[in-house]
Jmol script that loads the backbone (N, CA, C; Angstrom):
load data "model"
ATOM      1  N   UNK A   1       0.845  -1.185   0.000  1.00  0.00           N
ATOM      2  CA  UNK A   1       0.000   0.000   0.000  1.00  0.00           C
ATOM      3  C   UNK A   1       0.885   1.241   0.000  1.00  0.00           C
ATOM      4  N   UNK A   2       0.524   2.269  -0.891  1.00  0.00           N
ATOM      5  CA  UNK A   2       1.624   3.671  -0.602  1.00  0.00           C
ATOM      6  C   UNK A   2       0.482   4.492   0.672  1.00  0.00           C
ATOM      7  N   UNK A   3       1.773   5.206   0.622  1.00  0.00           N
ATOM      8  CA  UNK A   3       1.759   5.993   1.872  1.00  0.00           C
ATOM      9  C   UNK A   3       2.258   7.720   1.353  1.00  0.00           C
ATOM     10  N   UNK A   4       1.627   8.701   1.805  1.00  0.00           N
ATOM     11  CA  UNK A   4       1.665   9.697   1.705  1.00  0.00           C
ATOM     12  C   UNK A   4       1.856  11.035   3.170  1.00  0.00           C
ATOM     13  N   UNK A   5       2.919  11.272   3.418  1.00  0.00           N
ATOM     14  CA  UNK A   5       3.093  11.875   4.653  1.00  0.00           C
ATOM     15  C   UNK A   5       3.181  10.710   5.970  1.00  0.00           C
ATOM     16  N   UNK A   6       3.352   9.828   5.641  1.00  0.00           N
ATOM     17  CA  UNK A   6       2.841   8.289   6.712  1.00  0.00           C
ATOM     18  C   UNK A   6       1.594   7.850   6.291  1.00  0.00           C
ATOM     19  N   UNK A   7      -0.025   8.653   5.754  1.00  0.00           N
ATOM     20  CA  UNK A   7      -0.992   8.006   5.894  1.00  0.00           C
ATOM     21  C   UNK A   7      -1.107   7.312   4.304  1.00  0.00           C
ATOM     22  N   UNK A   8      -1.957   6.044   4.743  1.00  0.00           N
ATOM     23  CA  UNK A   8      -2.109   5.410   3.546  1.00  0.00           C
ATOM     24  C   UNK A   8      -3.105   5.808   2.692  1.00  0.00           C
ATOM     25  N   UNK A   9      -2.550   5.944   1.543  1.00  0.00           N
ATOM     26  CA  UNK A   9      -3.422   6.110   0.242  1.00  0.00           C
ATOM     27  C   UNK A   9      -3.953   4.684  -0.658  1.00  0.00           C
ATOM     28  N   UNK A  10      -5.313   5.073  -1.060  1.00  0.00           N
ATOM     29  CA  UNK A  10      -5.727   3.709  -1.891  1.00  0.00           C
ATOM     30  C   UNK A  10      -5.375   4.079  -3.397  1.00  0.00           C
ATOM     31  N   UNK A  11      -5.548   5.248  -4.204  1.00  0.00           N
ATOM     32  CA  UNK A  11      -5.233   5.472  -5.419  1.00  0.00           C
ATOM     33  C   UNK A  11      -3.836   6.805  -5.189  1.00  0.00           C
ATOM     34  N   UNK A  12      -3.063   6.724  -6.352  1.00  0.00           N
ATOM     35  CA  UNK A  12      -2.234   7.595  -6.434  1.00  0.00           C
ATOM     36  C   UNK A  12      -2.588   8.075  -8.016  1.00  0.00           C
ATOM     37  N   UNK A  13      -2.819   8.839  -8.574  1.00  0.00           N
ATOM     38  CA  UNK A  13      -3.385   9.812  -9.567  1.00  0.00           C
ATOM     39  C   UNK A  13      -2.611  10.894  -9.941  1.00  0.00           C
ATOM     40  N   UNK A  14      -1.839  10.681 -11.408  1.00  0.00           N
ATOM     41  CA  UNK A  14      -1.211  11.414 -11.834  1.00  0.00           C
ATOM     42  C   UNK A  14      -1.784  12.209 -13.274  1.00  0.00           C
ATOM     43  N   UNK A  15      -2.431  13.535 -13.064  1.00  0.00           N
ATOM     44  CA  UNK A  15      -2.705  13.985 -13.801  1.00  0.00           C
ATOM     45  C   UNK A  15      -2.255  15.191 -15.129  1.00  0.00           C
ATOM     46  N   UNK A  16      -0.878  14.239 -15.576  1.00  0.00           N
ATOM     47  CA  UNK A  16      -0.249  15.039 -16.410  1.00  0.00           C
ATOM     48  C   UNK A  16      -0.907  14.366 -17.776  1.00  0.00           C
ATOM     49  N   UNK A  17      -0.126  14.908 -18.842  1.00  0.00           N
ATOM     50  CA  UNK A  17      -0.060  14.413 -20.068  1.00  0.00           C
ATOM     51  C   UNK A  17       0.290  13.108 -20.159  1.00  0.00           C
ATOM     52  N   UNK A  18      -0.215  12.022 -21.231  1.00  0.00           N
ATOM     53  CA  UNK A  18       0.703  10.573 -21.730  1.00  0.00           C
ATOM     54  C   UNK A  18       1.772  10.642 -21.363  1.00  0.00           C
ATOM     55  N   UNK A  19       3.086  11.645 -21.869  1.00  0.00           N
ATOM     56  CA  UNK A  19       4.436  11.544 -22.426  1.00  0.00           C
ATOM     57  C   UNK A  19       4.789  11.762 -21.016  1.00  0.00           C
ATOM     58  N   UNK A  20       4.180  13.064 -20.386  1.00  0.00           N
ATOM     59  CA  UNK A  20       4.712  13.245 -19.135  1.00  0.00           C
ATOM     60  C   UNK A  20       4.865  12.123 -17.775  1.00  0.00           C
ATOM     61  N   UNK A  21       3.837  11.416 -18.253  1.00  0.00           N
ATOM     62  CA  UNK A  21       3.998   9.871 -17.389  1.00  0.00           C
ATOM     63  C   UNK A  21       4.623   9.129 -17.968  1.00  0.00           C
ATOM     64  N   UNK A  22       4.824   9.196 -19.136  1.00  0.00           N
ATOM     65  CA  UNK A  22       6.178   7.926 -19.692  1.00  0.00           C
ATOM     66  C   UNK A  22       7.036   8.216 -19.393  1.00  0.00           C
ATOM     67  N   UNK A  23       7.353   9.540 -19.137  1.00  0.00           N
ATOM     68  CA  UNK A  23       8.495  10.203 -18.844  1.00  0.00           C
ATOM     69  C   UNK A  23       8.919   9.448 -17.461  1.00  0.00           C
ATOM     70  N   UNK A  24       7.914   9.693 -16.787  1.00  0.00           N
ATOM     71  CA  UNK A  24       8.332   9.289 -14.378  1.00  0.00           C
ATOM     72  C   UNK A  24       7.341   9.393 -14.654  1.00  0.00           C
ATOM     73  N   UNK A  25       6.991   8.487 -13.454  1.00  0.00           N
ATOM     74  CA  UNK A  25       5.920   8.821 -12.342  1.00  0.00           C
ATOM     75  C   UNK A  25       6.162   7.971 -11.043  1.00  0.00           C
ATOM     76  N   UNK A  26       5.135   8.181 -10.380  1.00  0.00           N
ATOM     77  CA  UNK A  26       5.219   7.724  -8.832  1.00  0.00           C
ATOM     78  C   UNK A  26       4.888   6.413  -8.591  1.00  0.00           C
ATOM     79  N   UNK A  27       5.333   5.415  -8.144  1.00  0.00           N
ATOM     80  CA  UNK A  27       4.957   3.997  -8.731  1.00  0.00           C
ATOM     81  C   UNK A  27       3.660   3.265  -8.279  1.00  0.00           C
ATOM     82  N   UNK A  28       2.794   3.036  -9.228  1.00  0.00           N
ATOM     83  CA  UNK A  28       1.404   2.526  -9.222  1.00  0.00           C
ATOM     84  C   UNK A  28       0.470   3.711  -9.515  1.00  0.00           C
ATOM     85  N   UNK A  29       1.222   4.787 -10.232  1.00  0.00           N
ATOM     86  CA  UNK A  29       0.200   6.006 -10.328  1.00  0.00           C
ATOM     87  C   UNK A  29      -1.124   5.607 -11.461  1.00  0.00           C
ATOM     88  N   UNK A  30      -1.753   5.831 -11.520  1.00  0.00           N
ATOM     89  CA  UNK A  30      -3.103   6.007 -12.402  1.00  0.00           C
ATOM     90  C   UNK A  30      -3.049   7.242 -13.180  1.00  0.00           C
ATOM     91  N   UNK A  31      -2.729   7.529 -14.606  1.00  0.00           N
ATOM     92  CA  UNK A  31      -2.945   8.644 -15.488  1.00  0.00           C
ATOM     93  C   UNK A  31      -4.286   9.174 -16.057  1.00  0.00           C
ATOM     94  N   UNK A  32      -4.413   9.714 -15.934  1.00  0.00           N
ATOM     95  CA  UNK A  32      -5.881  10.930 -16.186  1.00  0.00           C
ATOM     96  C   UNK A  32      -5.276  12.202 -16.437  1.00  0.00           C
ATOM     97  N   UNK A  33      -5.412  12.654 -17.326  1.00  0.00           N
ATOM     98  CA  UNK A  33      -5.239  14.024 -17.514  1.00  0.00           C
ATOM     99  C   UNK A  33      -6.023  15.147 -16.765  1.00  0.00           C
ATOM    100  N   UNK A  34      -5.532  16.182 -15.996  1.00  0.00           N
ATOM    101  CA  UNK A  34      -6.704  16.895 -15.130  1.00  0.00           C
ATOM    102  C   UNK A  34      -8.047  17.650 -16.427  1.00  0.00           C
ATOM    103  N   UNK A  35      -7.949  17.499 -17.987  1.00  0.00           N
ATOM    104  CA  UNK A  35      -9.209  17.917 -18.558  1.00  0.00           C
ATOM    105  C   UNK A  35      -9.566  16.532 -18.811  1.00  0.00           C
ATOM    106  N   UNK A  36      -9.793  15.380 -18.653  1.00  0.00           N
ATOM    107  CA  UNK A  36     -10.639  14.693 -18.719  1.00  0.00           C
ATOM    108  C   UNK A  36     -11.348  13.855 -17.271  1.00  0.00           C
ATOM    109  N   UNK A  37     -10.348  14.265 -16.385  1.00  0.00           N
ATOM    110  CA  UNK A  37     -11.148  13.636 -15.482  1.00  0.00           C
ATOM    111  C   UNK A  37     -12.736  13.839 -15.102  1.00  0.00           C
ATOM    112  N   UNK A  38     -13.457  14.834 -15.554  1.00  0.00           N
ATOM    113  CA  UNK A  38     -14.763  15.124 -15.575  1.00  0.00           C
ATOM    114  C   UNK A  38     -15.644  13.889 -15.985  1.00  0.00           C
ATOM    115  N   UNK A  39     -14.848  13.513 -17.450  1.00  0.00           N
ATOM    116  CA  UNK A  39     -15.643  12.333 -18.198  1.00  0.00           C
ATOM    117  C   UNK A  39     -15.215  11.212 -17.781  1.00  0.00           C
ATOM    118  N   UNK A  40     -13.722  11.260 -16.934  1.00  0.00           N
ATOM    119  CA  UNK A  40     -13.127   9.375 -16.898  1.00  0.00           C
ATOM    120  C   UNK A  40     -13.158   8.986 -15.909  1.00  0.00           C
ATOM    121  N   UNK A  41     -13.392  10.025 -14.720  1.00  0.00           N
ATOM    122  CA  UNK A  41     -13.471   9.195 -13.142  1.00  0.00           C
ATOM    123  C   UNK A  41     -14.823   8.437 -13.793  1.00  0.00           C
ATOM    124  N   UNK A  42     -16.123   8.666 -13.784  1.00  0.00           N
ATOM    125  CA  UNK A  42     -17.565   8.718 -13.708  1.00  0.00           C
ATOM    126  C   UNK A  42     -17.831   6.969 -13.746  1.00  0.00           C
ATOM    127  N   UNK A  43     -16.217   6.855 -15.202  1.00  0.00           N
ATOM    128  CA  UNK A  43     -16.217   5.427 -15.853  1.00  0.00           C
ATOM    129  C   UNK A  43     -15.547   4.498 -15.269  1.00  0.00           C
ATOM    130  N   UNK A  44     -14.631   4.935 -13.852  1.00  0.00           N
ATOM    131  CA  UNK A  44     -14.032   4.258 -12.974  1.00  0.00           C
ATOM    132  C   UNK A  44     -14.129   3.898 -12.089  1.00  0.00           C
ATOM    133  N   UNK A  45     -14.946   2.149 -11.797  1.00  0.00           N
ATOM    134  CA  UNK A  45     -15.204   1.658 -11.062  1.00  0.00           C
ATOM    135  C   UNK A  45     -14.223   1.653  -9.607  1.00  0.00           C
ATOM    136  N   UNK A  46     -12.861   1.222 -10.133  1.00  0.00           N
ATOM    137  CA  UNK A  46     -11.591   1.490  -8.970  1.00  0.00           C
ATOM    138  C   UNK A  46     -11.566   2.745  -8.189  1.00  0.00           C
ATOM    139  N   UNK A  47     -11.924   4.066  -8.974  1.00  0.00           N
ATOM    140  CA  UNK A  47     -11.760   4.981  -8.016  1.00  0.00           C
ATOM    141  C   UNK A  47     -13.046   5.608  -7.243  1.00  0.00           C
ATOM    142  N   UNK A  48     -13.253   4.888  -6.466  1.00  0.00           N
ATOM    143  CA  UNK A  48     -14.540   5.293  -5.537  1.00  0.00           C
ATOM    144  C   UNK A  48     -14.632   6.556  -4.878  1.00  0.00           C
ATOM    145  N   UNK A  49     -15.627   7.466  -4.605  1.00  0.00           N
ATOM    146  CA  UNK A  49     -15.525   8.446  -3.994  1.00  0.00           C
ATOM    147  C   UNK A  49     -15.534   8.500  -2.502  1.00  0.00           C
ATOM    148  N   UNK A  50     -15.307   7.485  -1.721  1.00  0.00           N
ATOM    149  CA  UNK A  50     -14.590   7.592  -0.443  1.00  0.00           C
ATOM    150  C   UNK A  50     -13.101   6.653  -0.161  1.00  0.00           C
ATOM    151  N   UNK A  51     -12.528   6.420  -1.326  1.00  0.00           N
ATOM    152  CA  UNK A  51     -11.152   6.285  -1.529  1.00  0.00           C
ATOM    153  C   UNK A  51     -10.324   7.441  -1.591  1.00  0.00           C
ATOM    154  N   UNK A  52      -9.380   7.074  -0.482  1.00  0.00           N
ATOM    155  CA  UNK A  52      -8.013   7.897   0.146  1.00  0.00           C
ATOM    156  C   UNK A  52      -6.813   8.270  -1.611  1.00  0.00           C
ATOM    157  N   UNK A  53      -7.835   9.845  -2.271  1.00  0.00           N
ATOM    158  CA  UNK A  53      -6.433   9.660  -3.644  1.00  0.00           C
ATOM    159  C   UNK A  53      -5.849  10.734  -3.554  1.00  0.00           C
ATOM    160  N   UNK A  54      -4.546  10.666  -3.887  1.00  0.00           N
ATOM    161  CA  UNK A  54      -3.285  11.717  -3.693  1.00  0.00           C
ATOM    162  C   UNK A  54      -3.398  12.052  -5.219  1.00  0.00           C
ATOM    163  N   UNK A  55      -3.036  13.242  -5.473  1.00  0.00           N
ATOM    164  CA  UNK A  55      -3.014  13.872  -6.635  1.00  0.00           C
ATOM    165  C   UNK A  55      -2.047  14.933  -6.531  1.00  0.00           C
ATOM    166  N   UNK A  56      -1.230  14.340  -7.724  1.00  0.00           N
ATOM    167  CA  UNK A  56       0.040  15.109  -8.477  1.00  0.00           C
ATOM    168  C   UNK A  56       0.339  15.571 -10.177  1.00  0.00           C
ATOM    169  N   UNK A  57       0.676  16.765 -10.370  1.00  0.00           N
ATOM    170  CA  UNK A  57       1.420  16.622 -11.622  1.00  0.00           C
ATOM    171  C   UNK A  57       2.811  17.093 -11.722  1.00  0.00           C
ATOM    172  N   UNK A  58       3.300  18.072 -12.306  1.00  0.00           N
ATOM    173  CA  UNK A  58       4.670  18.716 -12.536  1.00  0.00           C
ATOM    174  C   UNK A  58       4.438  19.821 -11.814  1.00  0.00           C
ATOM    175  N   UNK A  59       3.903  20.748 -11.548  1.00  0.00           N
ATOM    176  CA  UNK A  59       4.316  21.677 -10.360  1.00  0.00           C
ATOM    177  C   UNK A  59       3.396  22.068  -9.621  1.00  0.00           C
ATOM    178  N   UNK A  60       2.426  21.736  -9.879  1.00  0.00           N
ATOM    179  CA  UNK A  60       1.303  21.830  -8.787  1.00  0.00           C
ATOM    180  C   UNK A  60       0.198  22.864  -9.048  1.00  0.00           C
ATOM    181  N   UNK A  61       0.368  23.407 -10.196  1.00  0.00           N
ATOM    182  CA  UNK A  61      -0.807  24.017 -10.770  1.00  0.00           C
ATOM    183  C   UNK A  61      -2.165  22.997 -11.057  1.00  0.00           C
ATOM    184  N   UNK A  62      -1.320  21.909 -12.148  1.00  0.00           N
ATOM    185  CA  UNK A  62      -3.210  21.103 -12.176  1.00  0.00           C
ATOM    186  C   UNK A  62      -3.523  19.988 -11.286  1.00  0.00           C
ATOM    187  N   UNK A  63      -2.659  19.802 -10.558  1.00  0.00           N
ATOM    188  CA  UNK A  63      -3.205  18.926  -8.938  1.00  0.00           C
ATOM    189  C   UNK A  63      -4.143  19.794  -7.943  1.00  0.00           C
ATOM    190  N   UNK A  64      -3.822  21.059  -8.453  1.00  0.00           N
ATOM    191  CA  UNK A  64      -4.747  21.860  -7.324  1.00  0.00           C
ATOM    192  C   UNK A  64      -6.415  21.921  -8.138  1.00  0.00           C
ATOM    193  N   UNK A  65      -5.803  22.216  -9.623  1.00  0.00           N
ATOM    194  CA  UNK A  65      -7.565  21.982  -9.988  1.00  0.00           C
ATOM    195  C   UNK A  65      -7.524  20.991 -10.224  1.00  0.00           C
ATOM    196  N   UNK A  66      -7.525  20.270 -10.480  1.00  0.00           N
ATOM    197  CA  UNK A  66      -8.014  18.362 -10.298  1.00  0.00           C
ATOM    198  C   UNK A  66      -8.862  18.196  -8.947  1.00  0.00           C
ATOM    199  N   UNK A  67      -8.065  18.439  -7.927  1.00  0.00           N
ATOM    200  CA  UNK A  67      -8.536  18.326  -6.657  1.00  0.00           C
ATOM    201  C   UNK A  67      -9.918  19.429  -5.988  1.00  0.00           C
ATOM    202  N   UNK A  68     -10.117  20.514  -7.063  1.00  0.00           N
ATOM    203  CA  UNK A  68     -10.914  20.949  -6.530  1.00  0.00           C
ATOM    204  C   UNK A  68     -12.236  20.196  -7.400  1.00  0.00           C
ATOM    205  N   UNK A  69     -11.753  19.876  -8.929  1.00  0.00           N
ATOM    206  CA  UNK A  69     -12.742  18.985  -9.709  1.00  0.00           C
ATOM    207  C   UNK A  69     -13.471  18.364  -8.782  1.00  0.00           C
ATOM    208  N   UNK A  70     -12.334  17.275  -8.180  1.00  0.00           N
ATOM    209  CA  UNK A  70     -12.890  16.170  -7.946  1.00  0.00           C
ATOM    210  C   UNK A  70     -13.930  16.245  -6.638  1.00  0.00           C
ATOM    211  N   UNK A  71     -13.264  17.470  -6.189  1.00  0.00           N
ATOM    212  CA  UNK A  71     -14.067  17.634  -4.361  1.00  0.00           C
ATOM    213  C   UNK A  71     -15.601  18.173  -5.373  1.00  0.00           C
ATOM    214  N   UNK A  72     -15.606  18.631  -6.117  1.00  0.00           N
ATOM    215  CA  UNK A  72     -16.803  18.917  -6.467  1.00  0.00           C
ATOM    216  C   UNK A  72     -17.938  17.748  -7.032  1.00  0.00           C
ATOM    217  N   UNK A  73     -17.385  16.959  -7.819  1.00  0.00           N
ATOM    218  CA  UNK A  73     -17.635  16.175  -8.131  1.00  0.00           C
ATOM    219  C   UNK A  73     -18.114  14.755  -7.198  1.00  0.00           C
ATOM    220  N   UNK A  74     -17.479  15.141  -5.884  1.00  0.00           N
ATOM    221  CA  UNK A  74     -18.173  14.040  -4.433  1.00  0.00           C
ATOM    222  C   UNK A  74     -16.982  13.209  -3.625  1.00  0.00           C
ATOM    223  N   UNK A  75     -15.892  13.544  -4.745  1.00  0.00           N
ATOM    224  CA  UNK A  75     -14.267  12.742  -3.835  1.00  0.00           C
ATOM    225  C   UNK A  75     -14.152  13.316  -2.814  1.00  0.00           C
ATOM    226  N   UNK A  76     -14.225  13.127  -1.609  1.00  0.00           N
ATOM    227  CA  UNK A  76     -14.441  13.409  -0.226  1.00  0.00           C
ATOM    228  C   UNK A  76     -12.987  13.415   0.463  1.00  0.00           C
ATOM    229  N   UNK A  77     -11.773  12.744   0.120  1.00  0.00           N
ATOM    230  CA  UNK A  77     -10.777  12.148   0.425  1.00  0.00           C
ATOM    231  C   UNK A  77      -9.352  12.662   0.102  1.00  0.00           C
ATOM    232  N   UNK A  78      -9.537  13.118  -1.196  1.00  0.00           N
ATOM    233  CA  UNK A  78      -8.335  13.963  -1.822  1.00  0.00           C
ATOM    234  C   UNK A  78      -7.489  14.882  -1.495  1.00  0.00           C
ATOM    235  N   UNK A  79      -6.211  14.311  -1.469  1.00  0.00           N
ATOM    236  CA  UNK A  79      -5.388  15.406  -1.386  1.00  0.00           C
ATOM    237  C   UNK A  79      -4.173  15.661  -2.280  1.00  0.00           C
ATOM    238  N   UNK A  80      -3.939  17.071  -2.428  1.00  0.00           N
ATOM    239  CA  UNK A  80      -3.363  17.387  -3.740  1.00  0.00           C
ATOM    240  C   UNK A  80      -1.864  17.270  -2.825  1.00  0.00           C
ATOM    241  N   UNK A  81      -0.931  16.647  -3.524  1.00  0.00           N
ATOM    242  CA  UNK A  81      -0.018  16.268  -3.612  1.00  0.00           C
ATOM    243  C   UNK A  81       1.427  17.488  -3.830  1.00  0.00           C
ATOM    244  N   UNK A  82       0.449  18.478  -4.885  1.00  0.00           N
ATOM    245  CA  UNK A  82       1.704  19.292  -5.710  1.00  0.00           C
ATOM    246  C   UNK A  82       2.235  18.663  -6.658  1.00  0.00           C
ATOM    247  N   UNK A  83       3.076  19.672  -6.753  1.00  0.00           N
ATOM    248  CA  UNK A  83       4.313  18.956  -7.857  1.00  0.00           C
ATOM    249  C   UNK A  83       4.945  17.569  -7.901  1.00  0.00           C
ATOM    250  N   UNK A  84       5.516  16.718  -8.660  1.00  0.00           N
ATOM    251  CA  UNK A  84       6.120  15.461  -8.554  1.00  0.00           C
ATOM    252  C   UNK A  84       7.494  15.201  -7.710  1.00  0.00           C
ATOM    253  N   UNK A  85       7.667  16.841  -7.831  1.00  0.00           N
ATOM    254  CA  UNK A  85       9.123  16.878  -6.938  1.00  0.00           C
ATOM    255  C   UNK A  85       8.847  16.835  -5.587  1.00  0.00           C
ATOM    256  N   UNK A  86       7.631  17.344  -4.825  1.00  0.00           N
ATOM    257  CA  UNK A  86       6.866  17.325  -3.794  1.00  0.00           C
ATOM    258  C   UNK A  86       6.636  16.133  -3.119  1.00  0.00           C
ATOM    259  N   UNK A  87       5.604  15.676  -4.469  1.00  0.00           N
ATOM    260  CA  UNK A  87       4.961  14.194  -4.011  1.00  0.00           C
ATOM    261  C   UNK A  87       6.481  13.249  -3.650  1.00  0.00           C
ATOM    262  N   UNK A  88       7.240  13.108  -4.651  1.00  0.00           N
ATOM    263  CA  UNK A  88       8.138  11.621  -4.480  1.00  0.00           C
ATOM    264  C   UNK A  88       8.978  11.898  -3.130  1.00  0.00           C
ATOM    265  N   UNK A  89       9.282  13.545  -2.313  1.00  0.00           N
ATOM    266  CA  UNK A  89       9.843  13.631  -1.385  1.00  0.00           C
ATOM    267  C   UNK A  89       9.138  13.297  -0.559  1.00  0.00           C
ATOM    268  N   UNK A  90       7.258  12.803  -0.078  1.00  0.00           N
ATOM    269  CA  UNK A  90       6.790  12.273   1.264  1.00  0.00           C
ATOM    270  C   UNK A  90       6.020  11.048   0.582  1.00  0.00           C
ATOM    271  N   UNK A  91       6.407  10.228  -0.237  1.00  0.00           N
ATOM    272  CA  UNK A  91       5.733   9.040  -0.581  1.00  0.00           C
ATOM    273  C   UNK A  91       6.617   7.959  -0.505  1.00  0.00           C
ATOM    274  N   UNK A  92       6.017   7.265  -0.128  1.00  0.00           N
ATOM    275  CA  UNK A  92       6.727   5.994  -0.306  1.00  0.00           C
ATOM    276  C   UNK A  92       5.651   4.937  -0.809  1.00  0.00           C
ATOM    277  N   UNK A  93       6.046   3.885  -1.569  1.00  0.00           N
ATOM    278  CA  UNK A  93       5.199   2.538  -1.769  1.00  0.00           C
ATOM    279  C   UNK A  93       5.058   1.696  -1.243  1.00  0.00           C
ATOM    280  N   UNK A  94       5.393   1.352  -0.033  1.00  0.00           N
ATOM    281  CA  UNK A  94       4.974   0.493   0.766  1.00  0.00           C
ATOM    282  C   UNK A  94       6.185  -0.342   1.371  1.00  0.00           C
TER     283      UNK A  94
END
end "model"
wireframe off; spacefill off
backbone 0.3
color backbone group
């Protein structure tokens, strides 16, 4: 299970571009781009809206709107992560 600050997270959610996740990411992340998550959570059975999800991209501009998306949208749980340089300094995978 990863862990975020010590507490455990069930999804880790990286909402950059394709390339930008081929590039790195955080290991076991889930890619969504922060403009489609409107249409692709809805279709995602795995990410439930009282699942613990950390949300990151490259500097912390679209983790912050992702995260407000999603709080709107009923994700109760979310927390924005920031940047990738952020996230990988208090995460660990288990």
């Amino acid at each position: 299970m990863p862990y975020f600050r010590n507490r455990p997270v069930d999804i880790v959610l990286d909402v950059r571009t394709k390339l930008e996740y081929w590039m790195g990411h955080l290991p076991g992340a889930i890619q969504i781009p922060v403009d489609a998550l409107e249409e692709q959570l809805p279709r995602r059975e795995d990410i439930g809206t009282g699942k613990a999800i950390l949300v990151y991209c490259a500097s912390g501009a679209r983790s912050a709107q992702a995260a407000a998306i999603m709080k709107r949208m009923g994700y109760k749980r979310v927390t924005d992560a920031g940047g990738i340089a952020a996230a990988r300094a208090e995460f660990s995978d288990g």
